[in-house]
N, C-alpha and C positions, 0 to 999 in steps of 0.2 A: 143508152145514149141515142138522140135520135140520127137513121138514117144519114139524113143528110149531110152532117157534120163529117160523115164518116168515108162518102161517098163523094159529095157535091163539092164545087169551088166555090168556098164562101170567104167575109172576110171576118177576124175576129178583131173586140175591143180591148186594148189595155188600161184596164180602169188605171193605170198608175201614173200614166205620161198622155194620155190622148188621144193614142193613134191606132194608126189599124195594121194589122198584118195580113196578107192574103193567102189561104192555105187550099192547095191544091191534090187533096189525097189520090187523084185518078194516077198522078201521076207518078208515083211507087212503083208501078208494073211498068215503068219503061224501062227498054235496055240501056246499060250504062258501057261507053265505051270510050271517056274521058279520060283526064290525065289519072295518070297512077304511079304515087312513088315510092319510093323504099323508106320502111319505118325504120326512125333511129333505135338503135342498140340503146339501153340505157344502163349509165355507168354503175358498176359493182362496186368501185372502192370506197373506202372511207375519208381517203385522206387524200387530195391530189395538188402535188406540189405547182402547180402551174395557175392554179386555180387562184381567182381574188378573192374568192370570199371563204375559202376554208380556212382553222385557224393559225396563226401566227403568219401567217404569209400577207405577204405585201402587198400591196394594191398599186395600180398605175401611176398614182402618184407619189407613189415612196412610202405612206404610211403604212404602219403593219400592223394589221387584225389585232386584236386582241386573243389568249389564249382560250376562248369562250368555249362551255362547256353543255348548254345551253340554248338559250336563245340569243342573236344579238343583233344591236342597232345601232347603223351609224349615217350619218348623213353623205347622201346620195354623193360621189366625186363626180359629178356630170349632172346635176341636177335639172331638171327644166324649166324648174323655179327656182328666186334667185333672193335670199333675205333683205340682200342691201341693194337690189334695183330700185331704180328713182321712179315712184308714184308718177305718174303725168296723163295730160288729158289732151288729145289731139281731135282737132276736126278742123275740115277742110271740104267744102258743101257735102255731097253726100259720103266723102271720108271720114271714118271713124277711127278712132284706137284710145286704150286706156292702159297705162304702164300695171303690172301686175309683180306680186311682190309673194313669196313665201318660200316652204321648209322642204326637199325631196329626201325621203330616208328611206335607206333600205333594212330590211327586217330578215337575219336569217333564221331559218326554223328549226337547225340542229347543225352541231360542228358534223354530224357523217355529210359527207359529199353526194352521198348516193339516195338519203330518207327523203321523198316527199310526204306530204300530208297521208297521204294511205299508208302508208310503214310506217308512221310515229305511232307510236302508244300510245295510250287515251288521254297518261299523264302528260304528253310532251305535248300533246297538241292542247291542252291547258291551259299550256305555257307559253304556247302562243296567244292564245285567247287571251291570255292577260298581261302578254306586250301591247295587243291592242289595243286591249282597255288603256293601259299606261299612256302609251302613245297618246290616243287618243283625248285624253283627260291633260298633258302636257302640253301637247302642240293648239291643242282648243283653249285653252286657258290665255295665249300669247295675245298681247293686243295688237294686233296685224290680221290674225287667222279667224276668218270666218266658218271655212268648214275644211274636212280634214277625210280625203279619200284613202279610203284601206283596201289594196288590191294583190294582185296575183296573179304575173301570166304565165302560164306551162307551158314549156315547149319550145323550141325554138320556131315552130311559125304560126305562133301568137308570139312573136319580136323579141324573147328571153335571150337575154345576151351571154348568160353565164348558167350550165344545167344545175351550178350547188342551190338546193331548194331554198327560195327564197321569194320575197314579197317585198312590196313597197309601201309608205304611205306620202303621199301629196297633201300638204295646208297650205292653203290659201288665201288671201284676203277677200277675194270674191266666189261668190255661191254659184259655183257650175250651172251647165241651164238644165242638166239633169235633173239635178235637185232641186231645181225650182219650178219643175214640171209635175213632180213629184209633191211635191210641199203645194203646192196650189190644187190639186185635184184631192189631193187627202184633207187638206183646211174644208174644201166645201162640201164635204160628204160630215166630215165631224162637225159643223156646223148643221148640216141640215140635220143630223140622227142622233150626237152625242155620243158617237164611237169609232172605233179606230175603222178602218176602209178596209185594210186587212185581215183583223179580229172576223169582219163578219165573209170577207171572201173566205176564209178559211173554214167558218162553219158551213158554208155550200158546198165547199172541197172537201170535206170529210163527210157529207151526210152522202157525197155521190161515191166518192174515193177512187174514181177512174184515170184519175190523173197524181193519185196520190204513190209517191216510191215509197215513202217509212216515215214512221211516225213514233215518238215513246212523251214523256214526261211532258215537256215542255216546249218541245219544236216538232215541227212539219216541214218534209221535206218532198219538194213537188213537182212536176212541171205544168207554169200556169198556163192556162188557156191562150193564151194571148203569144203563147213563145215563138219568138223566131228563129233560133239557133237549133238543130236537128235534137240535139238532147241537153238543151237547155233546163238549168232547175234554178227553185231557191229555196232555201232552209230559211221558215220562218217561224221567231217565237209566239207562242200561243196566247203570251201575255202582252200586252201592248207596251211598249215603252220605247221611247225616244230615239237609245242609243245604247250602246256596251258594256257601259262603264257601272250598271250598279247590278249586272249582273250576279245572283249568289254560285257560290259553288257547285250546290244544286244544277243551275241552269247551266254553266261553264261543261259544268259536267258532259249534259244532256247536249249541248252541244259541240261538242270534241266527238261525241258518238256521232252523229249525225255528217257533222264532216269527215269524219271519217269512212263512215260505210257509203256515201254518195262517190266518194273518192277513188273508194276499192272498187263499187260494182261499175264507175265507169272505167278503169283500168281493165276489168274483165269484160266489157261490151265489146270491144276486140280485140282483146288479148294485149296490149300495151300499153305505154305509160301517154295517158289520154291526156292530151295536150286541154285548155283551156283561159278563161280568160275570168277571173272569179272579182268582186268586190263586193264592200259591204258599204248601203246605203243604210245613211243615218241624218239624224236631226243638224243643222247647224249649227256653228257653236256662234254664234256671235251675242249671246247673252241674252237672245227672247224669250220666249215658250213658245214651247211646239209641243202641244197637246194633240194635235193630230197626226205627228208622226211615230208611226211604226216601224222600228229596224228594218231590214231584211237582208240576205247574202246571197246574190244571184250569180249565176254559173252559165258561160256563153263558149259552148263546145263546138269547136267547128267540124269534127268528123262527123260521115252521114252515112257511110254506106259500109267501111272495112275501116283499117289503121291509114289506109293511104289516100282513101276518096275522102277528102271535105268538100263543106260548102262554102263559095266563094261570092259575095256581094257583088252581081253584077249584070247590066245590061235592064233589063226594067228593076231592079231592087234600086240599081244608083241613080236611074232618071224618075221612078215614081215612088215605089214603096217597098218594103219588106216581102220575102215570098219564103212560102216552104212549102214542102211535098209532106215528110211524115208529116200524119197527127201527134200536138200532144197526147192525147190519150194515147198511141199506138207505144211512143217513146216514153211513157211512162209504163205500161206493160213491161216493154222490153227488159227495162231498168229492175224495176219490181222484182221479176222472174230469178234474177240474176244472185 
């Protein structure tokens, strides 16, 4: 890789969204004598009666779990989205607002209280893969729902409110501007070449493999060039398609391996249960084609330095732009090694 990348402050491009990150490797050799705090213990038991989301116990508002043995889903008691809020359109010269309408459910990924994704078995994380298909193919089908976010955040500071492993998904009637940042740079790459934008960054990522953590059958798992987050990754399938749901068992497979071992090796990056902030970008459902889009599951970790140093969005990141210190390449070594 050349020099400079490696040495110099340059900025790098996200072919996916359009924007730039500004990576400054000089400055890894500076001392660190910032905040530092105590990592949380994380829970041994299997079953913890206080808890809302293990089984048979009650939740806030009086309903009780189901005896689920499994996986299981139920629609979010605090939602942020709301099925029966009123559509409406407001303006008032340069005031805006548009009433927003849809589905918040939470997805747990095993009745143990204690399993995240790196302690489920190949089988069990399967099983989640194909809640979200489920999900996903249910909640997109709804004539309100546009597009349908599948997420994840670890930890209690990525905002987890409750430690029993769990995930969420959001459908809604309007297409996030994520995904339509996404959706418009990938349209005009498959227009101009007749292939997916991913399909071909991924053959540049494996012909270099310097940013590549693991690879088998049917996915890649990486961190891309463009990352902002210290050991940010995404697991992407090698075959282009839209979205989850016509996944074979094959690739279910190949991908339960893959979330998995990204999972483990960053729980061992230093030593604990590595907090993060994961979702899966897909096509929208509102009944078009989207021949340009390619899935992906990206992974935004905020630890940088030990279990207690993260990095925190601030001071020129929140008045100009995005900044990091490691390189990707550096932080995909690291991961690799591991």
């Amino acid at each position: 890789m050349e020099t400079y990348l490696k040495e110099q402050p340059h900025k790098r491009f996200n072919i996916l969204t359009g924007e730039w990150v500004l990576v400054s490797p000089h400055r890894t050799k500076r001392p660190w004598q910032g905040k530092q705090e105590v990592t949380e213990p994380k829970d041994k038991i299997s079953y913890d009666s206080e808890c809302y989301l293990c089984p048979t116990n009650k939740r806030i508002n009086g309903v009780k779990n189901d005896d689920y043995k499994s996986t299981y889903v139920f629609s979010n008691d605090f939602g942020a989205l709301m099925n029966n809020s009123e559509k409406f359109s407001y303006k008032k010269g340069l005031l805006r607002a548009e009433g927003e309408i849809g589905i918040c459910k939470v997805v747990c990924f095993s009745p143990n209280h204690s399993l995240s994704i790196p302690d489920l078995e190949i089988s069990e994380i399967e099983k989640v893969i194909e809640t979200w298909q489920q999900e996903y193919s249910l909640l997109g089908n709804l004539k309100n729902i546009n597009y349908v976010q599948i997420f994840e955040n670890k930890g209690a500071i990525m905002g987890c409110s409750n430690p029993h492993p769990h995930g969420q998904i959001w459908a809604q009637y309007s297409i996030p501007t994520e995904i339509q940042k996404k959706t418009a740079t990938q349209k005009e790459f498959y227009q101009k070449n007749g292939t997916s934008l991913l399909k071909t960054y991924l053959e540049e990522e494996l012909k270099e493999q310097t940013r590549i953590i693991s690879e088998n059958k049917h996915f890649v798992t990486l961190i891309p060039f463009w990352a902002v987050w210290p050991y940010e990754a995404m697991i992407i399938p090698k075959q282009a398609m839209p979205n989850i749901k016509n996944l074979t068992d094959d690739q279910k497979n190949s991908f339960a391996q893959q979330l998995k071992l990204l999972t483990q090796k960053y729980d061992a990056l230093f030593n604990t249960s590595f907090p993060y902030s994961a979702g899966i970008h897909q096509a929208p459902t509102n009944k078009m084609v989207y021949e340009e889009w390619h899935w992906h599951m990206s992974f935004y970790p905020p630890l940088l330095r030990s279990a207690t140093v993260k990095k925190f969005m601030v001071g020129y990141e929140m008045f100009a732009m995005p900044q990091r210190d490691i390189t990707a390449e550096l932080a995909a070594e690291k991961l690799r090694s591991l």
